[in-house]
N, C-alpha and C positions, 0 to 999 in steps of 0.2 A: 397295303393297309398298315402295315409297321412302320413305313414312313412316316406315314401320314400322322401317326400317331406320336412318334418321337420327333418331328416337325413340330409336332402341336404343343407339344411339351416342354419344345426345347421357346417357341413364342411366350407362351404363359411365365417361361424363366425372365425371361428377355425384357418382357414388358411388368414384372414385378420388382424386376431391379433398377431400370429405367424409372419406375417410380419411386425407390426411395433416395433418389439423387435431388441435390438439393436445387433448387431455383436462382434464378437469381435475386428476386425478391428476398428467399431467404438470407442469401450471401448478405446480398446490403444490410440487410437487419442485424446480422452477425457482426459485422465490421463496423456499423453505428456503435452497437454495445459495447465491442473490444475498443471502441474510441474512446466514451464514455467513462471506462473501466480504467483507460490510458489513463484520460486526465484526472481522475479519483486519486490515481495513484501517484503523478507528480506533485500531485496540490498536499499529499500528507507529507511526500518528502521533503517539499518546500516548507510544511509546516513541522516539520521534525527538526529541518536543518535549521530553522530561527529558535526554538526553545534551544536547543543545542550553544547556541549562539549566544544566546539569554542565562543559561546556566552556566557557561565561560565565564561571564563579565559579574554575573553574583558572586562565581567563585574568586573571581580575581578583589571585589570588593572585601570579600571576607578579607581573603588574605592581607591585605593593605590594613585593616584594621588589625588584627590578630595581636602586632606587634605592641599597640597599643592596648589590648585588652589583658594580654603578660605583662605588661608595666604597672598599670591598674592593679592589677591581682598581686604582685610583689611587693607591693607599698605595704608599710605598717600600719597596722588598722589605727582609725583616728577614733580620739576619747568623745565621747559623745561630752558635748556645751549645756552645761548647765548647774 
C-alpha cells in the first residue's frame, strides 16, 4: 500500500512536470519573436550607424567654414552708407 501510494505520487510529479515543458509549437513562436526582435535591432543599428555618419559630414562642414566665419568676425566693422 506505500508503494502504491509513493508510485502514485511520484506519477502525479512526473506528469505535472512533463506539462510545464514547452511544445514545439511554442519553441517556433519563441524563435519567430527572437527573429523578429533580431531584425528590430539591426535595422536601429543601421539606422544609428547612418545619423552617425550624417553628423561626421555636418561636422566636417562646419569645420570647413569656421575658418571663414573667424575671418568675417576679425574684419573691422564697416561704416554704415549714407
Amino acid at each position: 500500500m506505500r508503494i502504491t501510494k509513493y508510485l502514485t505520487g511520484a506519477a502525479m510529479v512526473a506528469a505535472l512536470s512533463l506539462g510545464a515543458c514547452a511544445t514545439r509549437g511554442d519553441i517556433e513562436a519563441i524563435n519567430s519573436r527572437l527573429d523578429s526582435i533580431d531584425a528590430q535591432v539591426q535595422s536601429a543599428a543601421q539606422n544609428a550607424q547612418a545619423a552617425n555618419q550624417n553628423s561626421q559630414r555636418a561636422n566636417q562642414r562646419l569645420d570647413a567654414i569656421e575658418g571663414r566665419v573667424q575671418a568675417l568676425e576679425s574684419q573691422p566693422a564697416r561704416r554704415p552708407r549714407g
